[in-house]
N, C-alpha and C positions, 0 to 999 in steps of 0.2 A: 292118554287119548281122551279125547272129548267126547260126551253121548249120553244117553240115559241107559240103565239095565230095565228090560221086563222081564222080571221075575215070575214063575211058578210053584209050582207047590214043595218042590226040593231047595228052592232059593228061598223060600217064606217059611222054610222050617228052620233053617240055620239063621237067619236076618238081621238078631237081638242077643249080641254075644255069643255065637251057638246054638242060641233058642230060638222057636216060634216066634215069627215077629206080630209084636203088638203094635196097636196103634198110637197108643201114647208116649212112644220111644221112638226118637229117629231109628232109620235104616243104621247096623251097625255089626255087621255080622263077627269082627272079630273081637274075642276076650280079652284082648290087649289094646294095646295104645295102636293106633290106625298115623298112617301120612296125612297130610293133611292133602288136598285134594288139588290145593291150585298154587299150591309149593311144597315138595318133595322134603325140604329141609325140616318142617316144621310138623307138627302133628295133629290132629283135629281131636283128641280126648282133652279134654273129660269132654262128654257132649251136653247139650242143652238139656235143664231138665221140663221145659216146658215150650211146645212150639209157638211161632209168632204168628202165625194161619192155621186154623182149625175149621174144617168145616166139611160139605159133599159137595161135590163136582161131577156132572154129565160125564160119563165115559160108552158113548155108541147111545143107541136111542133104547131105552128103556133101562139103561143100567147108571146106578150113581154109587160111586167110590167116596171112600171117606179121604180125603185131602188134608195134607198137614204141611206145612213148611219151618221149615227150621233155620237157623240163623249160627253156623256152625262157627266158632273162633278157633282161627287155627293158633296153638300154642307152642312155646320153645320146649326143648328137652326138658327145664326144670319145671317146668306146667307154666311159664307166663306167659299170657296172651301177647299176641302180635296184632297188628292191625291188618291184616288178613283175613277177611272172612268171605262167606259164600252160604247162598240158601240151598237147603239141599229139603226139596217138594218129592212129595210121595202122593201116589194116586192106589190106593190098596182099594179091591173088589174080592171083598171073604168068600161072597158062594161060588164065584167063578176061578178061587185061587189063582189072583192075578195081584201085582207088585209093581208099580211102576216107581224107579227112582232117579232121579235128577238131581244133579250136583253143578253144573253148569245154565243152569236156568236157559235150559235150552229153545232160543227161539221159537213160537209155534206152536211146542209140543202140547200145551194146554189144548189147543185148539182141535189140531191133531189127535186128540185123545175124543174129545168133543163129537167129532165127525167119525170114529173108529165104526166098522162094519162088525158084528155077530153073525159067526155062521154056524 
């Protein structure tokens, strides 16, 4: 199914193998080899060790989230890459325990996040 997750502070404790997610790791919450996201057949480990977007991005009016995108290769069962890939963007807000993740570079949602209300 297509979409992004917003994650909270149960989803941002598990997010990095079982661990707390950090910012310098993709979103990756299982210890194992994961599917690969936009073909079932293939796998997305080993993951990027470094993203290709780093930066802060607006989320709602006075809040900026750290922004990272990654360039995830999805790989065959013996680990070779296939030419299948997909950015998978996070918008993480540490004081507010918030996680946003995309793997479908979901129309909008940048924007979306931009315009968000705090209540």
């Amino acid at each position: 199914m297509q979409g992004f997750w917003l994650l909270g502070p149960s989803g941002i404790k598990h997010a990095s193998e079982n661990n707390p997610f950090r910012v310098d790791q993709p979103y990756h919450p299982s210890s194992g080899v994961m599917p690969c996201t936009h073909d079932k057949r293939y796998y997305s480990s080993p993951m990027p060790a470094k993203p290709s977007v780093s930066g802060l991005r607006q989320v709602g009016s006075g809040h900026k989230a750290y922004y990272r995108q990654w360039k995830v290769t999805c790989h065959t069962e013996r680990g070779r890459p296939t030419k299948i890939s997909y950015p998978q963007r996070i918008w993480y807000l540490p004081s507010s325990k918030i996680l946003v993740v995309d793997e479908w570079d979901t129309p909008g949602l940048g924007a979306m996040l931009r315009r968000a209300s705090w209540r």
